[in-house]
N, C-alpha and C positions, 0 to 999 in steps of 0.2 A: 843221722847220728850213729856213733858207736856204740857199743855197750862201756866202753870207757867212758865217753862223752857223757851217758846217763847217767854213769856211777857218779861221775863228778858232779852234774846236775842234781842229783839226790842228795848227795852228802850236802851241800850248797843251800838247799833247802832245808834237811831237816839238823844234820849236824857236821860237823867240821870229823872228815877222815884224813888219816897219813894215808901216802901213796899205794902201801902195801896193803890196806885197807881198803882203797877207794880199786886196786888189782883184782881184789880176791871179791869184790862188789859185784864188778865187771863179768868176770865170771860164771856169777851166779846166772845172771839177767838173760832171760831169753826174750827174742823180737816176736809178736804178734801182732796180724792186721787183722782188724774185722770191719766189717762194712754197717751201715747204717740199717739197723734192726737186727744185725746179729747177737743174739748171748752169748756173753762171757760167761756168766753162770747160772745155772737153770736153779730156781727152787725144787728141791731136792738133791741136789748136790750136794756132794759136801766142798768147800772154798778149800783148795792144797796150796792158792799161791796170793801176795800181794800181787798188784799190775800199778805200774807206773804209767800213766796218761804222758805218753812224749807230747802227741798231736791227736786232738778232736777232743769227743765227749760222749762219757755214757751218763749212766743215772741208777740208780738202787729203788727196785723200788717191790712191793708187797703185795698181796690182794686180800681185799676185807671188804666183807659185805658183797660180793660178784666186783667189785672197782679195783684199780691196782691203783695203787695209791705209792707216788713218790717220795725216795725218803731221803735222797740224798743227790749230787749231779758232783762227776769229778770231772775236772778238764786240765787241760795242759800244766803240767809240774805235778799234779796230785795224785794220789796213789788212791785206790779204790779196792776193798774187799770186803769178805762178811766176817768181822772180829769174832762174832763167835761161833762159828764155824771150823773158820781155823785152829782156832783154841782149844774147843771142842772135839774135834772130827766128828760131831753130828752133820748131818743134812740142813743145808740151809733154807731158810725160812725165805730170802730175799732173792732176787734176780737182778742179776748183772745185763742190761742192756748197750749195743751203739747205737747211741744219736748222732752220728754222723761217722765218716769211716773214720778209723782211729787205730792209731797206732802206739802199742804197750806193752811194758816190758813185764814178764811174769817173772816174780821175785817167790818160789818155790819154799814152803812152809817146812820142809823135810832136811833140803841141802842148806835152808838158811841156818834153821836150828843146828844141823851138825860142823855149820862153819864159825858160830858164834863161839864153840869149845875152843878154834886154834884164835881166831883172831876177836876177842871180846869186843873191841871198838865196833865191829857188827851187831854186838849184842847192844851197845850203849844207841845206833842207829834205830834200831828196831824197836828199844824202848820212847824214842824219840819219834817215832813214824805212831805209834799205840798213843804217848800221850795225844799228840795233836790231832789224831783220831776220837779221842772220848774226849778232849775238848771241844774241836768243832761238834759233836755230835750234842753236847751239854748248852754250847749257845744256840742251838737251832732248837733245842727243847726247853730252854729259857724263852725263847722268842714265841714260839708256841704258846705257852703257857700264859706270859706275861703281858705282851704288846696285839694292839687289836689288828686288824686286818691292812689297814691304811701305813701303821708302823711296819709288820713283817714287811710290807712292798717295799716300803724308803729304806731298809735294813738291809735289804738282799740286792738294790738296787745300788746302794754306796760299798756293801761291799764286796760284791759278787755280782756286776752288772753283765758279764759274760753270759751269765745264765738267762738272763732278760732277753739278752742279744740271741742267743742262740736253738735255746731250748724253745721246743711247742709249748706254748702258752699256756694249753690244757693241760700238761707235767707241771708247769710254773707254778699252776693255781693249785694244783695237788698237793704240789711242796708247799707252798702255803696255808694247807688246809685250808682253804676257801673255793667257792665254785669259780667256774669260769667268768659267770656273769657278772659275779662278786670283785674278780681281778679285773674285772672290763670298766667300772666302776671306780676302784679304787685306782686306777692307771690314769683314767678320765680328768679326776680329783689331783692328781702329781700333776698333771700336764698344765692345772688351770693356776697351779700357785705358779 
């Protein structure tokens, strides 16, 4: 795919650009390949760009207590970064990992902001890219919070079965906050209804 191709794929996603819009998109968007176990972003970095997931999968994830602890998995069409970070220019607290080789488009924190001044419809993009960002982040800590370990699995299973499919099991269970043994379990329990 082009950087045209993405831009259009992006906008398609999160919201509807004119041509000069979906150009000046294009633009921006640089190609990146990493391979499986490369970082994108080290904890301590500070995040300078969004990445668009053309193809594969990484994941976000933290360390607490000596465990790294999964917080997030982005894959094809999704865009993945540390929001505050970005926002901030602090050093980020999270790590950008590839779970398989993956190819992403870095959407630059510095050239985005100074292009959102000529062509606002970038600004109205990026406000669209932030909400669906602290929403999905808000249903995933509703899920946490609210549903037991047997519901997160059938929740992330209907609607994010990619991640099932694709990610190590032991991230799965992470992102689930539950052990391994625990998803060995509650997988066991799906399979007999």
């Amino acid at each position: 795919m082009d950087t045209r191709d993405v831009a259009r794929e992006i906008a398609r996603r999160y919201c509807r650009l004119e041509p000069a819009s979906i150009e000046r998109l294009a633009e921006l968007l640089i190609p990146m390949k990493f391979m499986r176990g490369d970082i994108i972003l080290q904890e301590g970095e500070e995040c300078k760009c969004m990445y668009y997931v053309e193809r594969g999968m990484v994941r976000q994830y933290y360390f607490k207590n000596g465990k790294d602890v999964t917080e997030h998995f982005s894959f094809e069409g999704r865009i993945v970064w540390c929001i505050e970070s970005l926002l901030t220019h602090k050093p980020s607290q999270i790590t950008i990992e590839a779970l398989e080789t993956s190819y992403l488009y870095a959407l630059p924190r510095k050239e985005l902001f100074a292009a959102i001044d000529t062509c606002p419809e970038l600004g109205i993009l990026y406000r669209k890219i932030t909400e669906h960002a602290l929403i999905s982040s808000q249903h995933h800590a509703d899920s946490q919070r609210f549903e037991n370990a047997q519901e997160r699995y059938e929740r992330l299973l209907s609607e994010k079965p990619e991640i099932i499919l694709r990610a190590p099991m032991i991230h799965v269970a992470s992102f689930l906050q539950m052990t391994p043994e625990t998803l060995s379990r509650v997988r066991a329990n799906h399979e007999k209804k």
